[in-house]
C-alpha positions as CSV (number, residue, x, y, z in Angstrom):
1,X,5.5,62.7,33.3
2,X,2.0,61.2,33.1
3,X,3.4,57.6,32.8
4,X,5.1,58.1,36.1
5,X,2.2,59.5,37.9
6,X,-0.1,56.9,36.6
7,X,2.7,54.1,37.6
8,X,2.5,55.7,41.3
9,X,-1.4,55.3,40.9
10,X,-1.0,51.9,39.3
11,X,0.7,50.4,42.5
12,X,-1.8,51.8,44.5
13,X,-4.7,50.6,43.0
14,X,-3.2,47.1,42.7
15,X,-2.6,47.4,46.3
16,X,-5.8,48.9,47.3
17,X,-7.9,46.3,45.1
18,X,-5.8,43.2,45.4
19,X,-3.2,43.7,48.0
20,X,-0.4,42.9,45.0
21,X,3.0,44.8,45.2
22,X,5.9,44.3,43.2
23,X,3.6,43.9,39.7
24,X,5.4,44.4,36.2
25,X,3.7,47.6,34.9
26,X,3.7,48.6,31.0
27,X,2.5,51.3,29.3
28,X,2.0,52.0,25.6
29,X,0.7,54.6,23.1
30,X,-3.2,53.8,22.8
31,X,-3.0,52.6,18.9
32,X,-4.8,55.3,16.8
33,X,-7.6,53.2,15.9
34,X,-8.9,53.2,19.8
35,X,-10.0,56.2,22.2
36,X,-7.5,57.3,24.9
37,X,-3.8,58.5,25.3
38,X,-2.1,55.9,27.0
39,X,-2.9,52.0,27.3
40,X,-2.2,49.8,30.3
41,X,-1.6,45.8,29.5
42,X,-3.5,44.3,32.0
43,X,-2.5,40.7,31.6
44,X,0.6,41.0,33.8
45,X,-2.1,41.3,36.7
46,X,-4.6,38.8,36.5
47,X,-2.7,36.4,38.8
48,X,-2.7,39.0,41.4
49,X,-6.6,39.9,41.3
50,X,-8.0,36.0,40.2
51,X,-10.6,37.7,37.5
52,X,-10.6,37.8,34.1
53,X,-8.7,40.7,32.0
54,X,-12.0,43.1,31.3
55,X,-13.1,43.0,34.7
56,X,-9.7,43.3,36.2
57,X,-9.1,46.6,33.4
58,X,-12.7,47.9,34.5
59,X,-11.8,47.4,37.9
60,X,-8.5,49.6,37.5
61,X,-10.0,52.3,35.2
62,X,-12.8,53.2,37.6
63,X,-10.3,53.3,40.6
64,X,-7.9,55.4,38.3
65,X,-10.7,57.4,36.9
66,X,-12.1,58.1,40.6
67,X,-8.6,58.8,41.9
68,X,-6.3,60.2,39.5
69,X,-7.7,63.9,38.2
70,X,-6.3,63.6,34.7
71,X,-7.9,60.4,33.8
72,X,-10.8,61.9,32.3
73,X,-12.2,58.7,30.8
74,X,-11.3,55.4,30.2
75,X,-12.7,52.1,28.1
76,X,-11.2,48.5,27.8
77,X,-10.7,46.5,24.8
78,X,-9.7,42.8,25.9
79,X,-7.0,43.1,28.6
80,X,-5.9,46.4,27.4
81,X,-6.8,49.6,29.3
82,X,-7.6,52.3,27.5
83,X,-7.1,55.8,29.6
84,X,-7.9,59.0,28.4
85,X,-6.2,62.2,29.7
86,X,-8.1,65.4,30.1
87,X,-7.1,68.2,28.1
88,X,-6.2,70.6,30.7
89,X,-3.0,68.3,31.6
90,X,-2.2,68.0,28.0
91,X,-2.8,72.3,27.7
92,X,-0.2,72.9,31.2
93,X,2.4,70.6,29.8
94,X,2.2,72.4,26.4
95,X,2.6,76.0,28.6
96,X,5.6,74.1,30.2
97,X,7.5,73.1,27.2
98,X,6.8,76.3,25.4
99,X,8.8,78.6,27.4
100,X,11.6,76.3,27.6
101,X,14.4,77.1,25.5
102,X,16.9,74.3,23.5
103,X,13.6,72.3,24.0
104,X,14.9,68.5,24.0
105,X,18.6,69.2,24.2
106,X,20.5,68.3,27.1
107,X,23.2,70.8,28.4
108,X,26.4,68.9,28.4
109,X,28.1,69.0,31.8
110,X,31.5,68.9,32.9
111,X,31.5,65.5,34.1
112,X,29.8,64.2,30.9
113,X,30.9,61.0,29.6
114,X,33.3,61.4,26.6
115,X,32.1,59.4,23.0
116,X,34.2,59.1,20.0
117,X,32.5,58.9,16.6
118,X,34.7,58.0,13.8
119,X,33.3,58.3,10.6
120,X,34.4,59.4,6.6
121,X,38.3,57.7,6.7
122,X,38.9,57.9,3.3
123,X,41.8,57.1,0.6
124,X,43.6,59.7,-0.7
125,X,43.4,58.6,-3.7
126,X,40.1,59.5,-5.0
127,X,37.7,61.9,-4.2
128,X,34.4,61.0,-1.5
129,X,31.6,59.2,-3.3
130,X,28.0,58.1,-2.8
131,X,28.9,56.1,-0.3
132,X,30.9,58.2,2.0
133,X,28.2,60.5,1.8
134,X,25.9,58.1,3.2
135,X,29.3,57.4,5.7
136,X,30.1,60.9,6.6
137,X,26.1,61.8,7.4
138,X,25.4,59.3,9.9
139,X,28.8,59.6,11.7
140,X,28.2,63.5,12.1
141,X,24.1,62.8,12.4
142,X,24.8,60.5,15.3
143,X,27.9,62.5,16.9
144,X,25.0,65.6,17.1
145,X,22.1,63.3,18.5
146,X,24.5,62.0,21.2
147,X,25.8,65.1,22.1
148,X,22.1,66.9,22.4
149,X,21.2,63.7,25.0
150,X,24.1,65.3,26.9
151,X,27.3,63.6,26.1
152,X,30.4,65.3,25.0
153,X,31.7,64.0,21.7
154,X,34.5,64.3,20.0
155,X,34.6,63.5,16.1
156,X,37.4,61.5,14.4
157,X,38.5,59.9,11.6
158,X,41.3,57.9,10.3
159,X,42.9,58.9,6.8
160,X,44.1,56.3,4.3
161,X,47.2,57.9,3.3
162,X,49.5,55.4,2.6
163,X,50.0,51.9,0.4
164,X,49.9,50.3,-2.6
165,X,46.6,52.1,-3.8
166,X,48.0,55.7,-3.1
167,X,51.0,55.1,-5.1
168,X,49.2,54.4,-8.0
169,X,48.1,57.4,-8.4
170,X,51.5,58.8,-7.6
171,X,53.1,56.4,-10.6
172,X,50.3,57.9,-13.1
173,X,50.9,61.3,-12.1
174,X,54.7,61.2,-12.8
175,X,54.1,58.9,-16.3
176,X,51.3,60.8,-18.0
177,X,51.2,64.1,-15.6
178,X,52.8,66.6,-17.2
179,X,53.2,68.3,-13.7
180,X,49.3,69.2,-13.9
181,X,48.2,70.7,-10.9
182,X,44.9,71.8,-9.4
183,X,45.7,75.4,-10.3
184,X,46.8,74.7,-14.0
185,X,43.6,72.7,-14.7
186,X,40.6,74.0,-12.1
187,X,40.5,70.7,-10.8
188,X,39.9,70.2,-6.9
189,X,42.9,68.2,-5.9
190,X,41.2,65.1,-4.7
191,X,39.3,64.8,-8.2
192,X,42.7,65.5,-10.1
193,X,44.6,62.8,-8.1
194,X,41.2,60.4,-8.8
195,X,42.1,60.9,-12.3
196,X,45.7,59.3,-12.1
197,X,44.3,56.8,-10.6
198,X,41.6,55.8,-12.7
199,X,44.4,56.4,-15.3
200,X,46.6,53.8,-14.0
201,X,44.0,50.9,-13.9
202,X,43.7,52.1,-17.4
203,X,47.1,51.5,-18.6
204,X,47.2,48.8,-15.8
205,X,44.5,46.3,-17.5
206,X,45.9,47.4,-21.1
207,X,49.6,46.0,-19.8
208,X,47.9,43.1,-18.1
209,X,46.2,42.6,-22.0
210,X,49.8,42.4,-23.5
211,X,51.3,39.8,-21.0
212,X,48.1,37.6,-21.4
213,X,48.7,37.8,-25.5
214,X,52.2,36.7,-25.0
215,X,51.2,33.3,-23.2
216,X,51.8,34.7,-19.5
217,X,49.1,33.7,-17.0
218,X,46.6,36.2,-15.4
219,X,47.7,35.8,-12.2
220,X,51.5,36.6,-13.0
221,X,50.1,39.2,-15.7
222,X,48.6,40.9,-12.9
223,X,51.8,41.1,-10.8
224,X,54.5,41.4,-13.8
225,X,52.8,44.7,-15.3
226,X,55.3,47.2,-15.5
227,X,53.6,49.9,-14.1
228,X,52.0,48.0,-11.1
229,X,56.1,46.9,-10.4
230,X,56.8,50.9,-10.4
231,X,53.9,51.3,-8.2
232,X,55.4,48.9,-5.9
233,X,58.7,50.5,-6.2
234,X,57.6,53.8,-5.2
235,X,55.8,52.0,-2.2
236,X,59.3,50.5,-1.4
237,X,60.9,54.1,-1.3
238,X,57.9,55.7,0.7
239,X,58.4,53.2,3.0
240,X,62.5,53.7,3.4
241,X,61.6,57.6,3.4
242,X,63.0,58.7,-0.1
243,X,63.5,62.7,-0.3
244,X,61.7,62.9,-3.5
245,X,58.8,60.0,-3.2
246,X,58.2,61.8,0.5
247,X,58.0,65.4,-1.3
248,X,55.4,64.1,-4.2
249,X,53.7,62.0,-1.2
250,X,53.3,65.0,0.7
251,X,52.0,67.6,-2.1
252,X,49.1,65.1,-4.0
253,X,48.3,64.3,-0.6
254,X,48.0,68.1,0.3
255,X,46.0,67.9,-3.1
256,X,43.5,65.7,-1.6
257,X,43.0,67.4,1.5
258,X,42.0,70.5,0.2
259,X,39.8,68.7,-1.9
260,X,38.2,67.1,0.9
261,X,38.1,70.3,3.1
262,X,35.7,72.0,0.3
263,X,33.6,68.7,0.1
264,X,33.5,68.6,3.9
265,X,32.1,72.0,3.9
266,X,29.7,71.8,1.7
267,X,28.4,68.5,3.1
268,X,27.9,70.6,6.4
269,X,30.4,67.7,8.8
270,X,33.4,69.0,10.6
271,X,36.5,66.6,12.5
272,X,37.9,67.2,16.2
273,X,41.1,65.1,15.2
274,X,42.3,63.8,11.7
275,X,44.5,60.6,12.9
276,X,47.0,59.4,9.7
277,X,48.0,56.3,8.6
278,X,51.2,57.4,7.9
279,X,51.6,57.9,11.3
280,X,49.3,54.9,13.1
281,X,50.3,51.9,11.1
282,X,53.3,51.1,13.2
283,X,50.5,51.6,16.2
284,X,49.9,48.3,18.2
285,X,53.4,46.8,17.3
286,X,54.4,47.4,20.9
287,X,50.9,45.8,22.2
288,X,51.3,42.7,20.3
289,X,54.4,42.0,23.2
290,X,51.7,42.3,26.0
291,X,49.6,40.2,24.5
292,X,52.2,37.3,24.6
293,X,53.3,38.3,27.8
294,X,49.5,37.8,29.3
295,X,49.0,34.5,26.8
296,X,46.1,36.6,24.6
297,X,48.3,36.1,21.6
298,X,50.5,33.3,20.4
299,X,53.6,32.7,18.0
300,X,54.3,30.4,15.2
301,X,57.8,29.0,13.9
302,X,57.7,31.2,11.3
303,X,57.9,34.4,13.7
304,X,54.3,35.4,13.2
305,X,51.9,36.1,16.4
306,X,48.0,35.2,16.3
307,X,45.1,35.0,18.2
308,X,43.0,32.2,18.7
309,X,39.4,32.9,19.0
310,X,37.9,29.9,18.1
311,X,36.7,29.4,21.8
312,X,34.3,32.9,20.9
313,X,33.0,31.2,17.6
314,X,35.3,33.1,15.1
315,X,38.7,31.9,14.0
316,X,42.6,32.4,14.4
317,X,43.7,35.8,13.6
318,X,46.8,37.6,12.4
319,X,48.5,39.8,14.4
320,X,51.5,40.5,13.3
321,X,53.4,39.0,10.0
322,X,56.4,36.5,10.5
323,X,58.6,39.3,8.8
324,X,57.0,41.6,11.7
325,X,54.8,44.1,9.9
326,X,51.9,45.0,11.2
327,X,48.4,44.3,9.8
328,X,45.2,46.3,9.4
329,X,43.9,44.6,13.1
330,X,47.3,45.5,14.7
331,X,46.8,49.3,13.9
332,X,43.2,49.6,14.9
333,X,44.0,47.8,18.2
334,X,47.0,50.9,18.6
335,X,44.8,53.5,17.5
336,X,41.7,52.7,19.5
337,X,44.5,52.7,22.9
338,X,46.2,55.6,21.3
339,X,42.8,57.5,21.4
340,X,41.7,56.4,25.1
341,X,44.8,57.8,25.8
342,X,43.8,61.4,23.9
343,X,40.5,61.4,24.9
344,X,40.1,59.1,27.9
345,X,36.2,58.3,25.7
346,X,34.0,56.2,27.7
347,X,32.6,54.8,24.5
348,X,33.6,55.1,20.6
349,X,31.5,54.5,17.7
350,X,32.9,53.4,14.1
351,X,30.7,54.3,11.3
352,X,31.9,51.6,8.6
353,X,29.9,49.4,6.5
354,X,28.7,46.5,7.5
355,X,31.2,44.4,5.3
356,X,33.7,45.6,7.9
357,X,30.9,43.2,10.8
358,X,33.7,40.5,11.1
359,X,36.7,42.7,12.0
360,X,34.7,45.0,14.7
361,X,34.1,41.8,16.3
362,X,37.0,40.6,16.5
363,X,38.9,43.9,17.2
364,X,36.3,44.9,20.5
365,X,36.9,41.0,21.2
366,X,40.6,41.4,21.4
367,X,40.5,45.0,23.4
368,X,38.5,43.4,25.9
369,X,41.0,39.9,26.2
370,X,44.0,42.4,26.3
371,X,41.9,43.9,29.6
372,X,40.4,47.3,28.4
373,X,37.6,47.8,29.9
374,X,36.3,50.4,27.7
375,X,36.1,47.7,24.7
376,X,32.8,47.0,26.1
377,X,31.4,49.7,25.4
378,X,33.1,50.5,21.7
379,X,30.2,50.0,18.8
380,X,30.2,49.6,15.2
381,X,27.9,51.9,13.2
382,X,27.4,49.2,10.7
383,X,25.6,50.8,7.8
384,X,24.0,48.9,4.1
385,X,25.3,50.2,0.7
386,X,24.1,52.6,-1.2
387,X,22.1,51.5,-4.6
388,X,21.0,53.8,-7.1
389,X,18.2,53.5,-9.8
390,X,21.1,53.1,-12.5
391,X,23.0,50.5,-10.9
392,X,26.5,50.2,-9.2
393,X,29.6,52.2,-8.5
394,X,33.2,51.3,-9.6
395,X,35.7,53.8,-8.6
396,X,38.4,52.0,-10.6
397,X,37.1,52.7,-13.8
398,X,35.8,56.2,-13.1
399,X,32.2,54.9,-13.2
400,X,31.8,56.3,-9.2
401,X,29.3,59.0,-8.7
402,X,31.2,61.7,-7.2
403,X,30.0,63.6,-3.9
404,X,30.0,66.9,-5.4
405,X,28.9,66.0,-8.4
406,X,25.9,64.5,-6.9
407,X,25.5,67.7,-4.1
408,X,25.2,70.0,-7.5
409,X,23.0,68.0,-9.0
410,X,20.9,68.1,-6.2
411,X,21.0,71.6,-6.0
412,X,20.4,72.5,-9.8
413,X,17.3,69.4,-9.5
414,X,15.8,72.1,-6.0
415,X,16.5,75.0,-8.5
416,X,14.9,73.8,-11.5
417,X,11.7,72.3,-9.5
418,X,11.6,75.3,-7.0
419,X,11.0,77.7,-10.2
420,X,8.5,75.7,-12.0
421,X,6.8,75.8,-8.5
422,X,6.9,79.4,-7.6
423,X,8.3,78.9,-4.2
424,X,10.9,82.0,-4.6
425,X,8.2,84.7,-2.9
426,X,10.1,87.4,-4.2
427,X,13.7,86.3,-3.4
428,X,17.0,88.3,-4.7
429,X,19.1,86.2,-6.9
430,X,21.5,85.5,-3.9
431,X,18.5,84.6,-1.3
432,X,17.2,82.4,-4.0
433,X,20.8,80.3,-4.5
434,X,20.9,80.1,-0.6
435,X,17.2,78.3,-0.8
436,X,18.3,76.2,-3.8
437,X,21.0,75.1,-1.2
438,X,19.4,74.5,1.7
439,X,16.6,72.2,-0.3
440,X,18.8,70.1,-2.6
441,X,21.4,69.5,0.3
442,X,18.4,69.0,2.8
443,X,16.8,66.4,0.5
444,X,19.9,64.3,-0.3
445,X,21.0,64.7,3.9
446,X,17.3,63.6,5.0
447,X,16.4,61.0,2.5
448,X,19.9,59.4,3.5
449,X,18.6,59.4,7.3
450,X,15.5,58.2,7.2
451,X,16.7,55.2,6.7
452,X,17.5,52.5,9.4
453,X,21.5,52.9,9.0
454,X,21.5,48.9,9.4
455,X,19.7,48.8,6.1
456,X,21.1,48.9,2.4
457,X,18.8,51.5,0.5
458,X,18.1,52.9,-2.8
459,X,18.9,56.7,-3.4
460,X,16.9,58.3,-6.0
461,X,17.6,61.4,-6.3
462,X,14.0,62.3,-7.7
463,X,12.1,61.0,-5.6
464,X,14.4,62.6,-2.7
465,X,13.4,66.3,-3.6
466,X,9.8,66.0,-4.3
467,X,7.7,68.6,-2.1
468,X,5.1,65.9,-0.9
469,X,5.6,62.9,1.3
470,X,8.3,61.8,3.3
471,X,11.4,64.1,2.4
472,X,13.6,66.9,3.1
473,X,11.6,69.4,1.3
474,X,7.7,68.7,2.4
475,X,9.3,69.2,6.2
476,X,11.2,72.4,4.6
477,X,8.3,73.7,3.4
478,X,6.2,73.4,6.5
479,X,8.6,75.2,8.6
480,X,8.8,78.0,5.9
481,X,5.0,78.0,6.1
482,X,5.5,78.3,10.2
483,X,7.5,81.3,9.6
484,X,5.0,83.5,7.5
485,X,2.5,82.7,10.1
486,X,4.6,84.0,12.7
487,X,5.7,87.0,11.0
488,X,1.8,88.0,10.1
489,X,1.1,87.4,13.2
490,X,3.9,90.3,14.3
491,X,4.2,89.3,18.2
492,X,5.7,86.6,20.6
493,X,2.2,84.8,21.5
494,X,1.3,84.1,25.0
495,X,-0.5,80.9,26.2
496,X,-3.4,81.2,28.4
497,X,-4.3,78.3,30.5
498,X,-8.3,78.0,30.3
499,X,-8.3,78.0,26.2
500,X,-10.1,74.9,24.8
501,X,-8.3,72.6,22.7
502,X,-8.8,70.5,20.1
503,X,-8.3,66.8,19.2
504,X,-6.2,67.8,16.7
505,X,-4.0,69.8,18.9
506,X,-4.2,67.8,21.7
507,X,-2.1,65.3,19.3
508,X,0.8,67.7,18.4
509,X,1.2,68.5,22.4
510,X,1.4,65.0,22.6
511,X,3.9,64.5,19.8
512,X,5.9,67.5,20.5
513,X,6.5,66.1,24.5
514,X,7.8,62.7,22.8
515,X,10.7,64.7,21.4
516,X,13.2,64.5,24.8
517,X,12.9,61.0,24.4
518,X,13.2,60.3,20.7
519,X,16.2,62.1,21.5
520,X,17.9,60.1,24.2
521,X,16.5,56.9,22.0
522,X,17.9,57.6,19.2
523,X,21.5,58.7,20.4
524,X,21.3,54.9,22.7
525,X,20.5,53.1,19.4
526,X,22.8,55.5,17.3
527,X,20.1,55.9,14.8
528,X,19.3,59.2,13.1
529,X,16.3,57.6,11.4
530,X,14.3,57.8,14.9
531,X,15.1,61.4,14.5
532,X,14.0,62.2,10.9
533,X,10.5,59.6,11.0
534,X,9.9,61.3,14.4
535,X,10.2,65.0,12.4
536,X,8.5,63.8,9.6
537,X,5.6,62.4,11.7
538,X,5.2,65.9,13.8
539,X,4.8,67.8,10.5
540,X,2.2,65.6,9.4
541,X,0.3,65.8,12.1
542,X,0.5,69.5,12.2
543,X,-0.3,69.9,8.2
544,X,-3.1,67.7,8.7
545,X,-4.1,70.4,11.5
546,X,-3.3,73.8,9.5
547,X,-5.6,72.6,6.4
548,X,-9.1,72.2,8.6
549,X,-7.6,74.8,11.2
550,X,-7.8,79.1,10.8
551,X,-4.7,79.7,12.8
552,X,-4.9,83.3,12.5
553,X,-8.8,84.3,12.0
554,X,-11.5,84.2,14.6
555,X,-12.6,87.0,17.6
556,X,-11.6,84.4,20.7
557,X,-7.7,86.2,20.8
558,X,-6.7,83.8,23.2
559,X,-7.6,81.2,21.1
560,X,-5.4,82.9,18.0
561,X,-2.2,82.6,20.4
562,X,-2.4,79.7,21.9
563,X,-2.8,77.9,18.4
564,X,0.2,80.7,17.3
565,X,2.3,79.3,20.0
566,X,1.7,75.8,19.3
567,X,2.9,76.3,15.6
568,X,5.9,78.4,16.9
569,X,6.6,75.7,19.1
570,X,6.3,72.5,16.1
571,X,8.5,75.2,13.8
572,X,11.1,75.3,17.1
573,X,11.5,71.5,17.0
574,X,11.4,70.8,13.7
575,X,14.6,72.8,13.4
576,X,16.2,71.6,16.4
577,X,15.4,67.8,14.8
578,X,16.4,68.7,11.2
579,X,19.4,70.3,12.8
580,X,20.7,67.2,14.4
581,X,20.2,65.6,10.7
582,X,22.5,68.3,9.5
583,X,19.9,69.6,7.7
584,X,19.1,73.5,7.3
585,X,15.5,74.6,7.3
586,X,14.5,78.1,5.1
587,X,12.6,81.1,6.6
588,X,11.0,82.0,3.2
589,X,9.7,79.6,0.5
């Protein structure tokens, strides 16, 4: 609100002093190392008044100063001007944001726009891993920050259930099963079909090992092994719908899904619509006919339709094989219509790594020549890998770090450190296994955040749960701390509006009325990391504050609530910001 009043005063004083409309006008934060609130670049004007930049800046800061009853001050540094706002502005605003409720969120309305986010879309052959937890968090994370700018989102994802990789697992199952199931053994049903299928590569290189002893090549060893042949046998019979191959598809499948419901849960990300394989990769068949109706797409002798992009800077691409099967580009292009036609989305988002760059260009590129409009506005959540201190993952071998082995881990590492450091305040047993909960979970969601989702990162789980710096836990703690204040204060606290304020405070207001927009910025760039630095930065600030500050002690009772409200009020957004991170934040600690 101050930047648009000062623009209105801006374009007067230009006028007034130099009879210039129409001027560029930029404002910044004042950099921390120079007096005043908000800076105005000068540089953009000098044409307009024919001085130099400090006298045009001193020229401007005395008219503003003179004119404009919140400029308290003002000082110039080159052709930056430096304007200070008086407190009393920065004191109403705080009054106005603290009786608002859902502080930063945006109510969605009916006419909303629609956004898809599509995140997780795993195999069922395995169970989720470090990175689809990296995966699954931003996709939810972002889903949450658009929908608080005031969107209506849907959340989707698209299950591999079907090919040469799932019958792998089926072929192991039926060699060296023993019908085992996930009640005879206690094993979640995505982790006992991972098994299988790090059994099969097992038996799979040991085969490959014979053929190679016997003279064949490792290319033909690789497709001769008997068990790969029965895996593609059993792929051969899914395909032609065989009774029994269906049935044992069906139940290690429904294996895998209740896995993956528990995981889900745990993780804290929920789905709109599940969308199948099975039932999407015959999707886009019927549009590869349009697009060689319109001349998007072209066929060979051989029976086999392309496109040619070369004109875009990429390369021909398959469409559809000469024996007419569809290929990975064909289905997305069907499911992407099939779910404008579900959700009529005005944009959709794909939260897939960034080896995956290449075919979201080429797959908007193709929506667009095939004339859908809404392929402009369709996004790829590109993300880095995850690296951890030890090294990398190989699901083949069983080598992967498991998602919920990793989630327990993080909650036995909050557990152990949360003991050694006291932080139980007289907790029952159960209260205590909630906390233990909320901080390993909350460490492992926000250290995953932080990051610029662009950006491949390291993941150490250490250094993710430590109480101090920049993590889950240190922002935890501070809203815990929040809390006791509240409750020894014992009342809601009321803001007068002629209490003095301090620098220090003056800050926080300033901080806390940046949230509305870190929202909408971070939902436009799809970035959760805006959220959690933003969050991270506000409890700083205020920690900074409640070490040289007595919140609750002095005789001026005004005073006490006013600074009472301004904590309630950082304890109010960092929950509403850790919530869009997925992230729960304690009461007690």
């Amino acid at each position: 609100m101050i930047e648009q009043l000062l623009h209105t005063a801006v374009e007067k004083a230009l006028q007034f002093l130099y009879l210039a409309e129409g001027q560029s006008i930029q404002f910044q934060k004042t950099r921390k190392d120079f007096d005043g609130d908000i800076t105005l670049v000068v540089f953009p004007f000098l044409r307009a008044s024919k001085k130099g930049p400090e006298q045009t800046a001193n020229e401007l800061g005395q008219y503003l100063q003179e004119k404009v009853a919140e400029v308290c001050c003002y000082n110039v540094v080159k052709g930056f001007l430096n304007l200070s706002i008086d407190k009393n502005y920065w004191l109403s605003q705080f009054i106005t944001l603290y009786k608002a409720e859902n502080y930063g969120i945006v109510k969605v309305s009916e006419d909303a726009s629609t956004y898809l986010v599509e995140y997780s879309s795993p195999n069922t052959n395995k169970p989720l891993h470090l990175g689809h937890i990296r995966n699954n968090l931003l996709g939810y994370s972002v889903a949450e920050i658009i929908k608080a700018s005031g969107k209506n989102v849907k959340k989707v994802q698209i299950i591999n259930d079907r090919g040469i990789h799932i019958c792998k697992s089926m072929v192991a199952w039926q060699l060296f099963g023993q019908d085992e199931t996930p009640e005879s053994t206690g094993l979640k049903g995505d982790h006992l079909v991972g098994k299988y299928y790090v059994e099969f590569d097992k038996h799979y290189r040991a085969e490959q090992a014979d053929l190679i002893a016997q003279g064949v090549s490792e290319e033909e060893a690789a497709k001769q092994a008997p068990i790969f042949l029965k895996a593609k046998e059993i792929l051969r019979q899914w395909e032609a719908k065989d009774p029994s191959v269906y049935a044992l598809w069906e139940k290690m499948n429904n294996w895998v899904y209740d896995g993956f419901a528990v995981t889900y849960d745990r993780l804290g990300v929920d789905f709109d619509k599940n969308y199948y394989e099975s039932n999407t990769y015959l999707l886009g068949k019927e549009v590869v006919q349009e697009g060689l109706d319109k001349g998007t797409f072209y066929q060979k002798e051989d029976g086999s339709v392309w496109i040619d992009l070369t004109a875009d800077g990429l390369d021909e691409k398959l469409i559809l094989r000469s024996d007419g099967t569809a290929v990975y580009m064909t289905q997305d292009i069907g499911t992407a219509i099939q779910r404008h036609d579900d959700f009529g989305f005005s944009n959709m988002a794909y939260a897939v790594g960034n080896e995956q760059d290449y075919h979201f260009k080429v797959l908007f590129l193709i929506l667009d020549k095939l004339g859908y409009n809404w392929a402009k506005n369709c996004y790829h959540l590109s993300y880095g890998m995850v690296d951890l201190p030890s090294g990398k993952m190989k699901s083949r071998e069983g080598t992967v770090v498991d998602a919920d082995d990793l989630m327990q881990e993080m909650v036995d590492t909050a557990q152990s450190i949360a003991q050694e450091l006291g932080k139980l305040d007289g907790m029952s047993g159960e209260e205590a296994d909630a906390l233990y909960e909320q901080i390993g979970l909350g460490a492992l969601k926000y250290f995953m955040l932080k990051v610029d989702p662009k950006k491949r990162m390291m993941f150490d789980p250490e250094e993710s749960i430590d109480f101090n710096g920049n993590t889950g836990p240190f922002i935890q703690y501070t809203h815990a701390r929040i809390q006791s204040i509240l409750r020894k204060y014992g009342k809601q606290a009321v803001c007068a509006s002629d209490v003095e304020i301090l620098d220090k405070e003056q800050e926080i207001i300033k901080l806390l009325l940046e949230f509305p927009a870190t929202i909408q910025e971070a939902a436009d760039q799809y970035s959760p990391a805006l959220i959690a630095n933003y969050t991270y930065d506000l409890v700083k600030e205020y920690n900074g504050y409640y070490q040289n500050t007595p919140i609750l002690v002095g005789d001026n009772k005004e005073q006490i609530a006013f600074r009472v409200a301004l904590s309630d009020k950082v304890a109010q957004v960092i929950k509403t910001g850790m919530g869009l991170l997925g992230v729960a934040v304690p009461n007690r600690m």
